[in-house]
GUVO-832813 format. One record per residue (C-alpha): residue number from 0; x negated, z negated, y negated. Coordinates in steps of 0.001 Angstrom, whole numbers. Layout:
BEGIN
> nr c1 c3 c2
> NUM X Z Y
...
// end
This chain:
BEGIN
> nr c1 c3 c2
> 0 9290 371 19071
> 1 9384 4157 17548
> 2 7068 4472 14836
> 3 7617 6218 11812
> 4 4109 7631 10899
> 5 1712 8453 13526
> 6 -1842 9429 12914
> 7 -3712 11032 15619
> 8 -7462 11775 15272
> 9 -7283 13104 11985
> 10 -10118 14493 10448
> 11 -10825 15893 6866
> 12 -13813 17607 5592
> 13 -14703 19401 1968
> 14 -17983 20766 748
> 15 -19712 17417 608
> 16 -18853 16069 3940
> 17 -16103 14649 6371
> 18 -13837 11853 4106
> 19 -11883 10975 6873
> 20 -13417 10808 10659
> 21 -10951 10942 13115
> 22 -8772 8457 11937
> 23 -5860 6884 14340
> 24 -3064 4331 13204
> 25 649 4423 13250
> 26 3462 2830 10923
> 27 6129 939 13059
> 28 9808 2010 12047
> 29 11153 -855 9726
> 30 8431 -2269 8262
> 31 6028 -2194 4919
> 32 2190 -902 5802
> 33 -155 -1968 3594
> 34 -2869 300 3377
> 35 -5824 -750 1681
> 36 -9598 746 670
> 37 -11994 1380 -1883
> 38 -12101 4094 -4472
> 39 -13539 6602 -2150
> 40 -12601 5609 1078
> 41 -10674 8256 1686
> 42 -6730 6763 1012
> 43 -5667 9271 -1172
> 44 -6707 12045 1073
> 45 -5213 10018 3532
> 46 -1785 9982 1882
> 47 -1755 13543 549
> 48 -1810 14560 4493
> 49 875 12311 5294
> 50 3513 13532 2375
> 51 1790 17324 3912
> 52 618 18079 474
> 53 -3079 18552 1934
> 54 -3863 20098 5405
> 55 -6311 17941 7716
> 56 -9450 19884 9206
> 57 -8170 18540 12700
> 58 -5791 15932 13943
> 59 -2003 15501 14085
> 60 307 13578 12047
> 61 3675 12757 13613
> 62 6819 11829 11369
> 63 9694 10052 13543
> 64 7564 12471 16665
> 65 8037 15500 15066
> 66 5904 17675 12621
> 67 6508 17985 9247
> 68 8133 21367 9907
> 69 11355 19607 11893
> 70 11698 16628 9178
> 71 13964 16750 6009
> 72 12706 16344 2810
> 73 15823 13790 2319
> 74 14393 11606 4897
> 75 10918 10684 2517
> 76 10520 9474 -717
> 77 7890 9092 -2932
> 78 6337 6926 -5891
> 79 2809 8199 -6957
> 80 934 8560 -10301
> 81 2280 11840 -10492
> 82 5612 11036 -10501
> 83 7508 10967 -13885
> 84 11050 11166 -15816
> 85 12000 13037 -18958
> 86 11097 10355 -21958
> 87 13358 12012 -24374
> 88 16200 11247 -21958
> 89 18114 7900 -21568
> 90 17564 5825 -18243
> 91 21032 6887 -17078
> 92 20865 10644 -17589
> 93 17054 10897 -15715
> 94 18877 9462 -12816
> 95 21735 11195 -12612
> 96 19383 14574 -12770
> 97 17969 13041 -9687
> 98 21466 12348 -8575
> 99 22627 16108 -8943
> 100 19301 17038 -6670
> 101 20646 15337 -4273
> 102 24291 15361 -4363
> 103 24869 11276 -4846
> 104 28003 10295 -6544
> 105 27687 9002 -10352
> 106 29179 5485 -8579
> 107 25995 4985 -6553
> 108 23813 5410 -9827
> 109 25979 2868 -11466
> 110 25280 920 -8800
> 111 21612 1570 -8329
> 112 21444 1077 -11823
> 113 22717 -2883 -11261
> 114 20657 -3437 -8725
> 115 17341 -2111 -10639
> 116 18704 -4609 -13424
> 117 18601 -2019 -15911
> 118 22501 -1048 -16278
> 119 22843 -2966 -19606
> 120 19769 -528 -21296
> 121 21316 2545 -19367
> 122 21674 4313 -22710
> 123 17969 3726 -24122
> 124 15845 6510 -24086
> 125 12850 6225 -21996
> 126 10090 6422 -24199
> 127 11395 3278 -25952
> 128 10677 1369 -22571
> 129 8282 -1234 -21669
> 130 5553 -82 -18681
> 131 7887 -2611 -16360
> 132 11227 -1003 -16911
> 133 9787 2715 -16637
> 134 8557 1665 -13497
> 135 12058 316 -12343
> 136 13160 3696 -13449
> 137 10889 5762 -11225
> 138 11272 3417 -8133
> 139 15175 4128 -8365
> 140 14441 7768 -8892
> 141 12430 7512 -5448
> 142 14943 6102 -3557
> 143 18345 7352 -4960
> 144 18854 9582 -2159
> 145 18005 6447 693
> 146 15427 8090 1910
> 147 14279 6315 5640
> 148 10395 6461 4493
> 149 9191 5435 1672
> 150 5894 5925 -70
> 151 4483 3939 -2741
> 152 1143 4507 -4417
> 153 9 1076 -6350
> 154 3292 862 -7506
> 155 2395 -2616 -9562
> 156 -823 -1154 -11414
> 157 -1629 -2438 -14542
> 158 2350 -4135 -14950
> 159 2624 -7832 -16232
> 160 3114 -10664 -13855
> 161 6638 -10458 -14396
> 162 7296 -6982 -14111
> 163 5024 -7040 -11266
> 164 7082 -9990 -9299
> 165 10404 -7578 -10167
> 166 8737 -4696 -8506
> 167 7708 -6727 -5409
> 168 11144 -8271 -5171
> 169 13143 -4345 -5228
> 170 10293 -3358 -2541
> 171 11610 -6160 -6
> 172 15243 -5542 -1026
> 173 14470 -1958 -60
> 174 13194 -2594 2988
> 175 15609 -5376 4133
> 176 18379 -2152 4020
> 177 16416 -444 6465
> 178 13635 1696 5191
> 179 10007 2155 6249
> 180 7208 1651 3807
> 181 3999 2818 3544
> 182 2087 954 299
> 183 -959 1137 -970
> 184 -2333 -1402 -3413
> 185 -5361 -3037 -4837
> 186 -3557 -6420 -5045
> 187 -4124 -8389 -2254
> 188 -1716 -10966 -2419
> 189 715 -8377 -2719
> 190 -269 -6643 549
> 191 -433 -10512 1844
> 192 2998 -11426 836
> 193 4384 -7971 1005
> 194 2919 -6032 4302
> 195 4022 -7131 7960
> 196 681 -5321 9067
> 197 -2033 -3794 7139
> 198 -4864 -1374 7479
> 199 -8492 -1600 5948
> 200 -9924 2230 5296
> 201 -13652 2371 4306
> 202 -16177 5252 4364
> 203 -13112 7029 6369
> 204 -12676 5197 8863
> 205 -10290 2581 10051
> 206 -11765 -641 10519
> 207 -9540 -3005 10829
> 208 -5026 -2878 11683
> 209 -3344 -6259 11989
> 210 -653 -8393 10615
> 211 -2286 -10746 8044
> 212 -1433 -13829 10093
> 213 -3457 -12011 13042
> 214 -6082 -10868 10784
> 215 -6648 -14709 9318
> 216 -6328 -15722 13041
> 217 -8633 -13836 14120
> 218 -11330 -14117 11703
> 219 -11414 -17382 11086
> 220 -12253 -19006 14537
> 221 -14631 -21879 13575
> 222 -15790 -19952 10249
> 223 -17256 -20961 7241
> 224 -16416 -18476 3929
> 225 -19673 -18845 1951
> 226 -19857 -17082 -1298
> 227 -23362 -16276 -2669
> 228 -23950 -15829 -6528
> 229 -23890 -12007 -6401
> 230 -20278 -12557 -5198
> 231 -21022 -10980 -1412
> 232 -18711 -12804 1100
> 233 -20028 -14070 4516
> 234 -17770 -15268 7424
> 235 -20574 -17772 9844
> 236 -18990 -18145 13099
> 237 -20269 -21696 13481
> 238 -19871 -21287 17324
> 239 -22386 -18649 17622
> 240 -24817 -19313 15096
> 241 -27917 -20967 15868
> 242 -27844 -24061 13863
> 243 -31554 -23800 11984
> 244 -31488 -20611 10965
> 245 -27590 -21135 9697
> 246 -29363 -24292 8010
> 247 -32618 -22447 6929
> 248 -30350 -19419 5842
> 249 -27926 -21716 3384
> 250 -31051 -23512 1841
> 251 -32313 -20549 657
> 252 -29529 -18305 -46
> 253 -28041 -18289 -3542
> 254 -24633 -19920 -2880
> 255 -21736 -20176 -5020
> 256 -19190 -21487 -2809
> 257 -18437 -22873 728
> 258 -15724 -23263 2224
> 259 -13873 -23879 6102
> 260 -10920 -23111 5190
> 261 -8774 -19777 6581
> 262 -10093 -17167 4866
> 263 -8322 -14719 2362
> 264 -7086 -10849 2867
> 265 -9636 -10516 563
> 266 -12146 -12466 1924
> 267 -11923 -10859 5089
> 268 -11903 -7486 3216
> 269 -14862 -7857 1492
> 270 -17207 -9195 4616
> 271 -15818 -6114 6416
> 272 -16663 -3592 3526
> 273 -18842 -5404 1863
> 274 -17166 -4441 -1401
> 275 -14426 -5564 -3276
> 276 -10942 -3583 -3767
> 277 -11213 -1797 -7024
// end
């Protein structure tokens, strides 16, 4: 299996300290990455050094198994907060700038434009769009050139359930056609139902790279999910607990749920971290 994105020991430092401590993951070719952390974990740093918009203090990062010196700018796309379109413009004239950038026929933004589901409103200008629609708008404007990787920075963020869902659905369709994804999100049912594996950053470091089948797998074992009242999540590992002081310790703790079941991405994220992702 080639992998798309390799990090290798990568290390960042500024004034205050080291954000990222040798860090080492890589994103398989094909597939959506989920990678998820706190504010100030250290993902956008993490990101920026991927797309080569910031230089790491030490470490390698590997595109295809080259640098980013021997890879095309056609080959990557991108969807951050810092992307944007002309709001004076219609939908169909921002895209066909995009479409001049990159030499693509006005046919395949006709078509692009169907499959985004906004071909009927091609002619509105932007600034008369809802938050959903815009966003359609910049994910087309990402990928209009079919670029092989992907990146996509919380691209549901504060979008309605429905807009959300539409977003979700033209991320799979994207990657059924054959390009790699690298996504970063606070929703975790999205990196659930979205990501086949998934990476935990905290305090710059990875902790935890898995699938979320293998991560429920493997963290659930004989475990119970307790809850306490200050909303800290526990995973007991009923086979190596000692029964009185698991007893002793749920008498006096201040618990608002129990539970056996297989825990969450987020449950599993928050005993890890010991925070929740916002």
């Amino acid at each position: 299996m080639q992998y798309a994105i390799q990090l290798n020991k990568i290390s960042k430092r500024f004034n205050q300290g080291y954000v990222l401590n040798e860090i080492n993951f890589g994103v398989k070719t094909g597939e959506i990455f989920g990678f998820l952390g706190p504010s100030g974990s250290g993902k956008t740093t993490t990101l920026k050094i991927i797309t080569n918009q910031l230089i790491p203090t030490s470490g390698e990062v590997l595109l295809w198994d080259k640098n980013h010196k021997e890879i095309s700018l056609e080959q990557i796309g991108i969807l951050s907060d810092n992307s944007s379109v002309y709001e004076r413009l219609t939908i169909k004239e921002n895209l066909m700038l995009f479409a001049r950038i990159h030499d693509v026929s006005i046919e395949e933004v006709d078509r692009l434009l169907k499959r985004i589901r906004l071909y009927e409103v091609k002619n509105k200008p932007v600034k008369t769009l809802s938050k959903g629609m815009k966003q359609r708008l910049l994910l087309a404007c990402s990928v209009i050139h079919k670029p092989k990787l992907l990146f996509l920075d919380e691209p549901t963020s504060s979008l309605d359930p429905t807009s959300m869902i539409e977003i979700q659905n033209l991320i799979k369709e994207i990657n059924e056609q054959g390009t790699t994804i690298f996504l970063t999100t606070h929703n975790m049912y999205e990196a659930d139902s979205l990501c086949h594996r998934i990476a935990f950053l905290n305090g710059g470091e990875i902790i935890e790279v898995g699938s979320p089948a293998e991560l429920k797998q493997k963290y659930r074992k004989n475990t119970l999910v307790v809850t306490l009242l200050d909303n800290s999540v526990h995973l007991i590992d009923l086979d190596t607990s000692e029964k009185y002081e698991l007893v002793k310790w749920i008498e006096e703790s201040k618990i608002l749920t129990i539970k056996s079941d297989e825990p969450t991405i987020e449950d599993i994220f928050i005993a890890l971290t010991g925070r929740e992702l916002v």
